[in-house]
C-alpha positions as CSV (number, residue, x, y, z in Angstrom):
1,X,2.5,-23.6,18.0
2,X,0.4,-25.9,20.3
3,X,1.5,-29.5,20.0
4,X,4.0,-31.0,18.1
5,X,5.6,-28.7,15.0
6,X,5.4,-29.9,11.4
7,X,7.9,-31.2,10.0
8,X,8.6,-29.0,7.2
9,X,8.3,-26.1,9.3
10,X,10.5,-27.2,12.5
11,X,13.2,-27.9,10.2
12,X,12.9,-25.0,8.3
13,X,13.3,-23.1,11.8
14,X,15.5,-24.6,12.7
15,X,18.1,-23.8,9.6
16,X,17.2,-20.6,9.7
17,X,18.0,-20.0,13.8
18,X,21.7,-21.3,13.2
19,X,21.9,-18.5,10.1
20,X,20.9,-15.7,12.6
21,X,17.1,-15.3,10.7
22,X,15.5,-17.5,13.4
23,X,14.3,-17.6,17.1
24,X,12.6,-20.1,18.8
25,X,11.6,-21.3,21.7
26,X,9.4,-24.4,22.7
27,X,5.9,-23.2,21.7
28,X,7.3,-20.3,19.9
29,X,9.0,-19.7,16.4
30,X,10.3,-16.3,14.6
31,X,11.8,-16.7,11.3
32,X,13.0,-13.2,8.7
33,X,14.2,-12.9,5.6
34,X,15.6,-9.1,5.5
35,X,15.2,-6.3,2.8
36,X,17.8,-4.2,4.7
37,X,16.6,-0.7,4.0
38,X,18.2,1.2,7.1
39,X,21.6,0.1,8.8
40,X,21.7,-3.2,6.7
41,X,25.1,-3.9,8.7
42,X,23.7,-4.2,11.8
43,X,19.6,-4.9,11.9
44,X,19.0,-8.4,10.9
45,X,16.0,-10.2,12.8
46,X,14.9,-11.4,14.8
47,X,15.4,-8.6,17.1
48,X,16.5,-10.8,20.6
49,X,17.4,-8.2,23.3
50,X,18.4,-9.8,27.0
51,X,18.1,-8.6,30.9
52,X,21.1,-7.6,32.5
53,X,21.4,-11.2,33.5
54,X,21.7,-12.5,30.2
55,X,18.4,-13.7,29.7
56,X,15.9,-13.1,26.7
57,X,13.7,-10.0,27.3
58,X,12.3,-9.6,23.9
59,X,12.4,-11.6,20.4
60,X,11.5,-9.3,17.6
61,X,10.4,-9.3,13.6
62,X,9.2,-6.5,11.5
63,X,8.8,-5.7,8.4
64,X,8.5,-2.6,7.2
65,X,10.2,1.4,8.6
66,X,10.0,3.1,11.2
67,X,10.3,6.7,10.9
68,X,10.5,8.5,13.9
69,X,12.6,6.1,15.6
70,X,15.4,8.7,16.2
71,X,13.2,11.0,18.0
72,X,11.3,7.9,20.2
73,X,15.3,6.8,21.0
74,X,16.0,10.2,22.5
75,X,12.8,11.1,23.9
76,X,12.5,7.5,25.9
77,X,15.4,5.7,26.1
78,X,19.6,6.5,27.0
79,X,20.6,4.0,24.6
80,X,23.1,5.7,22.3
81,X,22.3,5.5,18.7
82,X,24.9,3.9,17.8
83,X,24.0,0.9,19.5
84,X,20.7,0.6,18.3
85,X,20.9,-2.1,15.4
86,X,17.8,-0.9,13.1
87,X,14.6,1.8,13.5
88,X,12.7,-1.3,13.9
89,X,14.3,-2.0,17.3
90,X,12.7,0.8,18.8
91,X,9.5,-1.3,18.8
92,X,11.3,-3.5,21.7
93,X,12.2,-0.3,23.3
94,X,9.3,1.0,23.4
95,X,7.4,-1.8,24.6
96,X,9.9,-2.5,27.4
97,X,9.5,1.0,28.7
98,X,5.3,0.8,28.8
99,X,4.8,-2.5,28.0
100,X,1.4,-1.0,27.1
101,X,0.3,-2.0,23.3
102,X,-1.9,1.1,22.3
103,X,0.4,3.5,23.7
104,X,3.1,1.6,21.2
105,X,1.0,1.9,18.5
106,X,0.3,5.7,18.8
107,X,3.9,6.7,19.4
108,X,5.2,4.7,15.9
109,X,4.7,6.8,12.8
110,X,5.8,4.4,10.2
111,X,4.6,1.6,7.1
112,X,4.9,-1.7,9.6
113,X,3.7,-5.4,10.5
114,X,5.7,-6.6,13.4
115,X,5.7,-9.6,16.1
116,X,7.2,-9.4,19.6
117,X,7.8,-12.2,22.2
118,X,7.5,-10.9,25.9
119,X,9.3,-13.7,27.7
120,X,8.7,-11.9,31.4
121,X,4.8,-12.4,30.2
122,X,4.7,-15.0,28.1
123,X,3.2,-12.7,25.4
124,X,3.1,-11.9,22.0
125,X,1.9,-8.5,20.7
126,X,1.3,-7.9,16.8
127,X,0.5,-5.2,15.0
128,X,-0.3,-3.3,12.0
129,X,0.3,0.4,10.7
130,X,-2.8,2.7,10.8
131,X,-3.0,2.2,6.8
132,X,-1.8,-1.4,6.7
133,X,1.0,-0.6,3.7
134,X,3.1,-3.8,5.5
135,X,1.0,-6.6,5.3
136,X,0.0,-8.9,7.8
137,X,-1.8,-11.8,8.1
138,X,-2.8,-14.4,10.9
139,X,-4.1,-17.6,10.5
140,X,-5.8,-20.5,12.7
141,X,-4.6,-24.1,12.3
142,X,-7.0,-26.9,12.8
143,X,-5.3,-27.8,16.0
144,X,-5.5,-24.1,17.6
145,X,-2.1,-22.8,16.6
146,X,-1.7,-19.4,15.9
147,X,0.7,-18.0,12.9
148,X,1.2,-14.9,11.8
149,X,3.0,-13.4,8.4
150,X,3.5,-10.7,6.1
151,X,2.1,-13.3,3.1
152,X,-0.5,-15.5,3.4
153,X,1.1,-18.6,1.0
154,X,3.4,-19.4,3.7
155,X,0.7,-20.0,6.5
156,X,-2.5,-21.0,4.4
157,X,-1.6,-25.0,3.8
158,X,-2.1,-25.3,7.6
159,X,-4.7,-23.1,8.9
160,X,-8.4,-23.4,8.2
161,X,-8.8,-19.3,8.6
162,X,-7.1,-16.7,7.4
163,X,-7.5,-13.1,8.2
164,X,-5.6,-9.6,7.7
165,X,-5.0,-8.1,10.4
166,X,-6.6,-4.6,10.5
167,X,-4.9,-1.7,10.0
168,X,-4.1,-0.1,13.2
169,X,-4.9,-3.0,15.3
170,X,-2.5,-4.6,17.6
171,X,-3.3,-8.1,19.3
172,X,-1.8,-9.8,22.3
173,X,-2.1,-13.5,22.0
174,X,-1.1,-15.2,25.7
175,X,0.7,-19.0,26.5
176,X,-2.2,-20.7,28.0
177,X,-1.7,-24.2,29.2
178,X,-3.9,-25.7,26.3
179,X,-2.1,-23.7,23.8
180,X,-1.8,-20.5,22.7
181,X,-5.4,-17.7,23.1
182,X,-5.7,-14.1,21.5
183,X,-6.6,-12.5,25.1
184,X,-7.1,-9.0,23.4
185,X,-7.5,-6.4,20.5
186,X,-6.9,-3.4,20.4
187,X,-6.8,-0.2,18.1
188,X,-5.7,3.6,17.3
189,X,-7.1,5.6,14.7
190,X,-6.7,5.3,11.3
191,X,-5.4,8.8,11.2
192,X,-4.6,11.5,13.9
193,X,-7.9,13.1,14.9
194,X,-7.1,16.4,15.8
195,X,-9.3,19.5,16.5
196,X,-10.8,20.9,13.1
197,X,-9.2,24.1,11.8
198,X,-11.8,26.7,11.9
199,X,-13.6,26.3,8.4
200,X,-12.0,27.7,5.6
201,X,-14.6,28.2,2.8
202,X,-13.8,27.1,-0.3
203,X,-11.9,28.9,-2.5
204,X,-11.7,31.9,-0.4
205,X,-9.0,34.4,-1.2
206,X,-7.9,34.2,2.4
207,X,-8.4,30.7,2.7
208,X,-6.3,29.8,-0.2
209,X,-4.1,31.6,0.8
210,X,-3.3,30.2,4.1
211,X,-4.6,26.2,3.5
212,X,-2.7,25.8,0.2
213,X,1.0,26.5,1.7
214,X,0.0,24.4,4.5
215,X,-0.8,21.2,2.4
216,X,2.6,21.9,0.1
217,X,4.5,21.7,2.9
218,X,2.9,18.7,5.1
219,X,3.4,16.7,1.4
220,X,7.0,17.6,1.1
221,X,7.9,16.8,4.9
222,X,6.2,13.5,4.5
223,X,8.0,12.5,1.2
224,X,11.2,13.6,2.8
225,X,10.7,11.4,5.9
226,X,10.3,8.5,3.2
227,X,14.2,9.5,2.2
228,X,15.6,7.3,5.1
229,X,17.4,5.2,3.5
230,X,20.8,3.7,3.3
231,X,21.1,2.1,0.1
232,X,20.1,3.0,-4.0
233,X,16.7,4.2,-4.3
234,X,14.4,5.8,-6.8
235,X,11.0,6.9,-7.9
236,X,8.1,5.5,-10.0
237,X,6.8,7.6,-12.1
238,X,3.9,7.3,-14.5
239,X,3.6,10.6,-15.5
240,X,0.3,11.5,-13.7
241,X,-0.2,13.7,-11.1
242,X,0.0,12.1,-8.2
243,X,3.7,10.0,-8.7
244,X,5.1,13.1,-10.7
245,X,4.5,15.5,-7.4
246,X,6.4,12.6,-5.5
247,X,9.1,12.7,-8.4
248,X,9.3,16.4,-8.0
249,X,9.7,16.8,-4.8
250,X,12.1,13.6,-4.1
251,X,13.9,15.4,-7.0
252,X,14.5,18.4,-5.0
253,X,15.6,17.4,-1.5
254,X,18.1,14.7,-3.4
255,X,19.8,17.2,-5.1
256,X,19.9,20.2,-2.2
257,X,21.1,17.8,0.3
258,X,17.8,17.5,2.6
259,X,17.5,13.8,2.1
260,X,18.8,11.6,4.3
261,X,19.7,9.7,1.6
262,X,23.6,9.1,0.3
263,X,22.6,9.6,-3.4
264,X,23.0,12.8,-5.0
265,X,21.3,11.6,-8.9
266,X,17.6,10.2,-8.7
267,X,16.4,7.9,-11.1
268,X,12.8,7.3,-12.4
269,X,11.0,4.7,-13.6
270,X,8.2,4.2,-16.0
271,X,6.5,1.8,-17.5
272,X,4.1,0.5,-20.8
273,X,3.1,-0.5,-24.1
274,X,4.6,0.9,-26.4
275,X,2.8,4.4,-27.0
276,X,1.1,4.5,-24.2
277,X,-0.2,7.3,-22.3
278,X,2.2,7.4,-19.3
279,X,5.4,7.2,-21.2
280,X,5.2,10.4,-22.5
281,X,3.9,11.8,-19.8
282,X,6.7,10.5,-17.7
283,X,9.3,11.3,-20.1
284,X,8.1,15.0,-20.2
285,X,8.3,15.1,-16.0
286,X,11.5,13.6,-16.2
287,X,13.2,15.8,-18.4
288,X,11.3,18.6,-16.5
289,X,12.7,17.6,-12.7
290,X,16.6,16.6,-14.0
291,X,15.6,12.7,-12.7
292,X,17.8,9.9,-14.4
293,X,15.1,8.5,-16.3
294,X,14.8,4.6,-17.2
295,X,11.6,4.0,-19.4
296,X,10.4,-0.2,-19.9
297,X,8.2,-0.8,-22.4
298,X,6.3,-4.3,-21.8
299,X,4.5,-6.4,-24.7
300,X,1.1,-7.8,-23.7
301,X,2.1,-11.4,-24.2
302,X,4.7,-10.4,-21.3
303,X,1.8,-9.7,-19.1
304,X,-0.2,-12.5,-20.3
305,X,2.5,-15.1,-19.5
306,X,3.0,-13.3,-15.9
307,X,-0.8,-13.4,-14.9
308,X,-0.1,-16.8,-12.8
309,X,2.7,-15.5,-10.5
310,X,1.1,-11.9,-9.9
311,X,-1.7,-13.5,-8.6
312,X,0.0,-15.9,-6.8
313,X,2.3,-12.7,-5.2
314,X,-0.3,-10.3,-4.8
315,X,-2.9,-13.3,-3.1
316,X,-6.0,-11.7,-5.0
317,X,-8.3,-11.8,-7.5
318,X,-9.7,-8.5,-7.7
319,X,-10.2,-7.3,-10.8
320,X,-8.7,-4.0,-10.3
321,X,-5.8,-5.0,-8.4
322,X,-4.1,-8.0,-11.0
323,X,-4.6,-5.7,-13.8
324,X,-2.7,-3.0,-12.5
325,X,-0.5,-5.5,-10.5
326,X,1.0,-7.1,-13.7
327,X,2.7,-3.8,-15.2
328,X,4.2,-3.0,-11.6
329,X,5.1,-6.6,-10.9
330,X,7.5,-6.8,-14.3
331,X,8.6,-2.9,-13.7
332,X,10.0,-3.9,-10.2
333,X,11.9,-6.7,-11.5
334,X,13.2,-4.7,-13.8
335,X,14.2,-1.9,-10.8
336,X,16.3,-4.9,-8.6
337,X,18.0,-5.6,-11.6
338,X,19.4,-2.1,-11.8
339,X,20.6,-2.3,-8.0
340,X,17.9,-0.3,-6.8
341,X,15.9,-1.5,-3.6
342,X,13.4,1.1,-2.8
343,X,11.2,3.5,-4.7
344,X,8.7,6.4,-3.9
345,X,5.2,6.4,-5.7
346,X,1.8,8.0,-5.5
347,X,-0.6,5.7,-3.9
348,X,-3.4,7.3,-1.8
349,X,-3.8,10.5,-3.5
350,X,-6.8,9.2,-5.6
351,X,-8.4,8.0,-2.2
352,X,-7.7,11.2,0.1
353,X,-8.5,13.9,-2.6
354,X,-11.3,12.2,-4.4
355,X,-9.0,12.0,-7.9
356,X,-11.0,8.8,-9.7
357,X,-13.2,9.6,-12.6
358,X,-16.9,8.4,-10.5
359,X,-15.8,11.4,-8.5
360,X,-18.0,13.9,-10.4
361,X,-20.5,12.2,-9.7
362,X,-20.8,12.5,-5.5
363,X,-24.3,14.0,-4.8
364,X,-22.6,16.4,-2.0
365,X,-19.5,17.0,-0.3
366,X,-20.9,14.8,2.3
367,X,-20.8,12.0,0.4
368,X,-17.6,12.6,-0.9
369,X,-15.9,12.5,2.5
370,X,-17.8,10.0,3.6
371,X,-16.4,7.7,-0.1
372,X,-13.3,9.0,0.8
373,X,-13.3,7.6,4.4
374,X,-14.6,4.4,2.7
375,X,-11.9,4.4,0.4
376,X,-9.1,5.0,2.6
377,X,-10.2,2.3,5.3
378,X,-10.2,-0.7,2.1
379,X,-6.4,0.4,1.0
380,X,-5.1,-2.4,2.3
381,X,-7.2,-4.8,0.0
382,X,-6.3,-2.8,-3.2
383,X,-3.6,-0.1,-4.1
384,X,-1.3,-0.4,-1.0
385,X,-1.7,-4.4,-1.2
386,X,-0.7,-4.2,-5.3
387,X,2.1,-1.4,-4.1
388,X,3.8,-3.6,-1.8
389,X,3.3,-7.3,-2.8
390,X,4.2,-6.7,-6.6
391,X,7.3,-4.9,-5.8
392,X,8.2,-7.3,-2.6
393,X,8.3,-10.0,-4.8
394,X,11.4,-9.2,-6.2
395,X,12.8,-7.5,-3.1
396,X,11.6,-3.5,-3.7
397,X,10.3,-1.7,-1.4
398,X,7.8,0.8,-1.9
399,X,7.2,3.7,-0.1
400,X,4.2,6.2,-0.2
401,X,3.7,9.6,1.5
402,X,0.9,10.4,0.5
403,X,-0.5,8.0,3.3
404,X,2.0,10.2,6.3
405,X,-0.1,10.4,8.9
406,X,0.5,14.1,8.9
407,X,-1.1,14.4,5.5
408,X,-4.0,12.2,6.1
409,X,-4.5,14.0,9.9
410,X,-4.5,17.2,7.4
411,X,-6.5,16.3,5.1
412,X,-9.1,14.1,6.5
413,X,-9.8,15.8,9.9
414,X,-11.0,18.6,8.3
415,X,-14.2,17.4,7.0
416,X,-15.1,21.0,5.9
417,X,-12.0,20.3,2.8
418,X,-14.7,18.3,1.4
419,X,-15.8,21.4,-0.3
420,X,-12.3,21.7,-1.6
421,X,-12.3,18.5,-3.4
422,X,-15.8,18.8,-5.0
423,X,-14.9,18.4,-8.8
424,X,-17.0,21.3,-9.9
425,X,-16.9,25.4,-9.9
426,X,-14.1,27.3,-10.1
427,X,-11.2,28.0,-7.9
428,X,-9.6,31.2,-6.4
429,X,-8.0,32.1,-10.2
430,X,-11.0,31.0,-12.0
431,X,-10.6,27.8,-13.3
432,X,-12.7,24.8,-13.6
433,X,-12.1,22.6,-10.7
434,X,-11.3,19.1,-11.7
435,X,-10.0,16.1,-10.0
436,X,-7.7,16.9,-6.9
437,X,-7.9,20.2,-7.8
438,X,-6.9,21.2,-4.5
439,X,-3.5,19.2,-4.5
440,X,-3.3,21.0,-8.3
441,X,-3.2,24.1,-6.8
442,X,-1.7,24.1,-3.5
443,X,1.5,22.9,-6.2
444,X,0.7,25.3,-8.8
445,X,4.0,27.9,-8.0
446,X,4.6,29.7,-11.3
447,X,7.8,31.3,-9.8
448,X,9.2,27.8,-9.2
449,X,7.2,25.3,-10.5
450,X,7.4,21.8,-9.4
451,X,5.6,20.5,-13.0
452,X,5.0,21.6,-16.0
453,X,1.6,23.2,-16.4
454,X,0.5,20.6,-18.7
455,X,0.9,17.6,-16.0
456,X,0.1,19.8,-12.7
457,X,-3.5,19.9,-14.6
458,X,-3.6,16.0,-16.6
459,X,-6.5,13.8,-16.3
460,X,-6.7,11.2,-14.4
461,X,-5.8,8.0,-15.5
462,X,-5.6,4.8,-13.1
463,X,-2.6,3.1,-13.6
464,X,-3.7,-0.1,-15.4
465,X,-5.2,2.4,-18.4
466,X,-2.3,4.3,-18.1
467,X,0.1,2.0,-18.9
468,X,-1.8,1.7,-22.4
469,X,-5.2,1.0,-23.4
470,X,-4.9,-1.9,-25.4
471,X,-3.7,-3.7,-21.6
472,X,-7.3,-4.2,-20.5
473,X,-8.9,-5.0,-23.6
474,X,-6.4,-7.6,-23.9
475,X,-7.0,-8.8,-20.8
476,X,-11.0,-8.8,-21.6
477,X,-9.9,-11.1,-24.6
478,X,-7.7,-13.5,-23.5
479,X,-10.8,-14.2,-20.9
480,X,-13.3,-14.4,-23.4
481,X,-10.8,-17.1,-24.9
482,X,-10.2,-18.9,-21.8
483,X,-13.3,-19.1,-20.0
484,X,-16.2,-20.4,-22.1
485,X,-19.8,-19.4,-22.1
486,X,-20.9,-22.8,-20.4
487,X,-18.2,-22.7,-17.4
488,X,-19.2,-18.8,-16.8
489,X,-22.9,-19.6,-16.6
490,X,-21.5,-22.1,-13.7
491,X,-20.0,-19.3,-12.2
492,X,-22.0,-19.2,-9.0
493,X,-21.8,-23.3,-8.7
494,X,-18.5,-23.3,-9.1
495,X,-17.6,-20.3,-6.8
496,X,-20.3,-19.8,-4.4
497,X,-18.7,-17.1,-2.2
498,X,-17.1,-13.7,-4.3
499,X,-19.3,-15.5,-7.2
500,X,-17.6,-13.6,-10.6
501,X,-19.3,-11.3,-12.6
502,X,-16.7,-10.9,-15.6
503,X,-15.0,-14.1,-17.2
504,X,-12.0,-12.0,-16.3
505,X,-13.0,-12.3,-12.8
506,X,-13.7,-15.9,-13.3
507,X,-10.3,-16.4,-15.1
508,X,-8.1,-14.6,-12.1
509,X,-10.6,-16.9,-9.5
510,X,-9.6,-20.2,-11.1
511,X,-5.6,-19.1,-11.5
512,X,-5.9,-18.3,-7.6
513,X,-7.2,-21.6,-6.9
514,X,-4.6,-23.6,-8.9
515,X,-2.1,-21.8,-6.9
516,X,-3.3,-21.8,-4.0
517,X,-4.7,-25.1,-4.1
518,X,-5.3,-28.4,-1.6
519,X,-6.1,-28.5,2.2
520,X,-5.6,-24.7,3.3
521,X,-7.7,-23.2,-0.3
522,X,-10.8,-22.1,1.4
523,X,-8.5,-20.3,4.2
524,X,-6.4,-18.7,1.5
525,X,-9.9,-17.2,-0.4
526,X,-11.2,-16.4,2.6
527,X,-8.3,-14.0,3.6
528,X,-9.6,-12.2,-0.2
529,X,-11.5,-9.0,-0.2
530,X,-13.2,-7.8,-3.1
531,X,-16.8,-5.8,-4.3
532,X,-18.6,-4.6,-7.5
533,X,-17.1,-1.5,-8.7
534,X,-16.8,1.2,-11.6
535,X,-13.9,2.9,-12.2
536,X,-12.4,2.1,-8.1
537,X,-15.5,3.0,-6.8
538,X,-16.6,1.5,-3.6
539,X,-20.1,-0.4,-3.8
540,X,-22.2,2.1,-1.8
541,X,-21.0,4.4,-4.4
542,X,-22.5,2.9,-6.7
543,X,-25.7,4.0,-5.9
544,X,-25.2,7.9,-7.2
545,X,-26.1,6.8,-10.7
546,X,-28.8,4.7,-12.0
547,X,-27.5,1.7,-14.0
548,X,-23.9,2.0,-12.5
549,X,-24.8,-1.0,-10.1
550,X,-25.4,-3.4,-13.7
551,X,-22.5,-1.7,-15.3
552,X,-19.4,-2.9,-13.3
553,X,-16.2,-2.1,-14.4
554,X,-13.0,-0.9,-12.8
555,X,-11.8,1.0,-15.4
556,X,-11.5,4.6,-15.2
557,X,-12.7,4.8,-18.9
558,X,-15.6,3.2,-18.0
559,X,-17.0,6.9,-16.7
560,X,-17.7,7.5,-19.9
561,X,-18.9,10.9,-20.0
562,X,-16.1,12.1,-18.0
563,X,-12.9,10.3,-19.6
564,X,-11.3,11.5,-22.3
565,X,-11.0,8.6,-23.9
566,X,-14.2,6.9,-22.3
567,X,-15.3,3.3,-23.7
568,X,-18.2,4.8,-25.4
569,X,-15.9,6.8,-27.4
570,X,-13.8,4.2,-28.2
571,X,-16.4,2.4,-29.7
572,X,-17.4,5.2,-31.8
């Protein structure tokens, strides 16, 4: 902070140094409220490690896992493990052996946001994980302070900008005499690049045969990474693809021991009107694996009366994201209640393998890399940001290996798998390729199958139509009821910058400006990313039809000659 601290936030400080969650020093404040994933006995934060003659060397916060820590501790460091208090103090470790922020950033395979005070240098150094699952945000204050945190509502009354910081990206902000300066930015790439595999054409015998073992087992090694935990955990699943291969998998290392886990029953979650699509989908997988199955069906006037506080937890107003925030947001609370504090989902298969519905439609395989690059590089504004700040809210963590850096250095690298993931011929046996075929098959082991046939090969559905149809076009309705014709046709007056297009755009806008109202509201909608979109397309995407660009919707049904249940259809 430069100048004299606020009030509110000194004192707040302040309480929370003398209960342990605090550090601070003159210009310089670190405060922590702690999940307490891994080692909850030992870890809490801030982090404070001293020199051998007692003084501070580093103050420390993170939120979020580190996954190779064990391996960083022995490689780098003679500290015993024992005395290391949580994987997220390997960070400080780390950065007092190179004291070198890119090399810190490559060696860290993990979902983290983290702050750390150099005293010898008078430094901070933040940064972000390459796909920015823990968010992070910093902020500017009128007089030139500088704040940083995991959610922006805590920050935005006193800044005048708000930014996220980028995934992968790690600043170093320096103690200048006038106050405090960013001195540098720097980055690592959003995924491993290493040296392309000789191409593998699609659907070759031989190919298959060797790429599709090689997928199964990167997938499996990253969920099982995701098993370090010490306390109850779990998995969501919807019933699709994507979660039930998580399910399956997470299913199979609890049970044989692999995990490092202390729970030998998994249980599954589901969630949805009553009748919807997922719940028997998820039932069917659930029964199928051997999970301990928990099924919450949700009424739409119980997602109507939560629209105010998913906003205000998941700080957007993206279309996409509040509609499929809602059903996750009341599913979590319902998780903490049962004692569980972190569950596995399926977030990022859609963007790595091409899996939404607009899919059919890429021109080339080109073009689809290049939207799947596109894809990946916004998570942080959409699925990953719903994934983590609905379920944070109530104090779950979610955890998602489909974005391991392994499986995104695997799949993405290889820009010749494009021809993989093209929704159209047939594969190696002969069948029609259709979305994520690829992931379909490298799963598809009749001698021990990890999901029924039925599910290996459903449809796509994006989670907000899968928890039940009826959930958007309620939504659709209760905005036609609560924005009238004559405030929509102010919309651009009213909201000049990320002007609505939908009066269920314009009613999410004006919920996110009643709560996060007064002298920081510009700041808090200029941290908000959002574009036009049809069924989670990007906009450049938009362009491989004619008249998708005037016909904007986020649905997945909204391809309608694709969907099964497309809104022409329904119509009909």
């Amino acid at each position: 902070w430069t100048g004299a601290w606020p009030p509110r936030v000194h004192s707040a400080l302040h309480a929370s140094a003398l209960a342990g969650a605090a550090h601070m020093e003159k210009w310089l404040g670190f405060a922590h409220t702690r999940l307490a994933i891994v080692r909850p006995e030992t870890g809490s934060q801030p982090l404070v490690r001293y020199t051998g003659q007692g003084n501070v060397s580093t103050a420390l916060a993170v939120n979020g896992e580190i996954y190779n820590y064990l391996d960083l501790l022995k490689e780098h460091s003679d500290i015993p493990e024992s005395e290391l208090r949580s994987d997220c103090e390997i960070v400080s470790v780390i950065w007092e052996k190179f004291r070198d922020p890119v090399k810190l950033m490559e060696l860290l395979d993990g979902d983290f946001a983290f702050a750390l005070y150099d005293h010898k240098s008078e430094t901070v150094i933040a940064g972000r994980d390459r796909m920015g699952v823990a968010p992070l945000y910093k902020g500017i204050t009128r007089g030139g302070s500088i704040l940083l945190s995991s959610e922006m509502k805590s920050i935005y009354p006193y800044c005048s900008k708000i930014e996220q910081l980028t995934p992968g990206h790690v600043i170093t902000l320096k103690k200048e005499s006038h106050g405090w300066v960013q001195i540098q930015e720097d980055s690592v790439y959003r995924w491993p690049q290493r040296v392309q595999d000789p191409i593998m054409p699609a659907w070759d015998k031989e190919a298959t045969a060797k790429l599709l073992p090689m997928l199964r087992e990167t997938f499996i090694g990253a969920v099982k990474k995701r098993l370090m935990c010490d306390v109850p955990y779990g998995v969501l699943l919807s019933g699709g693809l994507d979660s039930s291969l998580v399910a399956s998998i997470a299913q199979r290392l609890t049970t044989r021991g692999e995990s490092e886990g202390t729970f030998s029953k998994l249980h599954s979650f589901s969630i949805g009107l009553q009748g919807s699509p997922d719940h028997a989908a998820a039932k069917q997988v659930a029964n199928f694996i051997g999970t301990k199955h928990h099924e919450f069906v949700f009424t739409i006037q119980d997602g109507l009366d939560a629209l105010s506080d998913v906003i205000y937890h998941v700080e957007t107003f993206d279309v996409t994201t509040i509609r499929a925030s809602t059903p996750m947001y009341l599913l979590a609370r319902l998780v903490k209640a049962m004692g569980v504090k972190m569950v596995i989902s399926g977030e990022g298969a859609d963007e790595i393998f091409g899996g939404y519905l607009y899919f059919h439609h890429a021109p080339n395989s080109k073009e689809f890399h290049e939207e799947c690059v596109r894809k990946i590089e916004m998570l942080h504004h959409y699925d990953v940001l719903r994934a983590n700040k609905s379920s944070m809210a109530w104090g779950v963590e979610v955890r998602v290996p489909f974005l391991d850096q392994d499986v995104l250095g695997q799949a993405m690298s290889n820009e010749w798998l494009a021809d993989w993931k093209l929704i159209k011929g047939k594969d190696h046996l002969g069948r029609k390729c259709i979305e994520k075929h690829v992931l379909r098959s490298a799963f598809d082991t009749p001698d021990d199958p990890f999901l029924p046939n039925e599910v290996l090969f459903r449809q796509k559905e994006q989670f907000s139509d899968g928890v039940g149809y009826g959930w958007i076009d309620a939504l659709r309705d209760y905005a036609e009821l609560q924005v009238s014709d004559a405030e929509f046709a102010r919309a651009a007056v009213t909201y000049p910058t990320l002007t609505p297009t939908t009066k269920e755009g314009f009613m999410y806008r004006r919920i996110f400006e009643e709560r996060f109202g007064g002298t920081g509201r510009s700041a808090a909608v200029g941290a908000v990313f959002t574009e036009p979109s049809i069924a989670c397309s990007s906009a450049k995407a938009l362009e491989w039809v004619e008249g998708w660009k005037n016909r904007t919707d986020p649905s997945g049904r909204a391809v309608t000659e694709v969907h099964d249940h497309g809104d022409d259809q329904i119509e009909k």
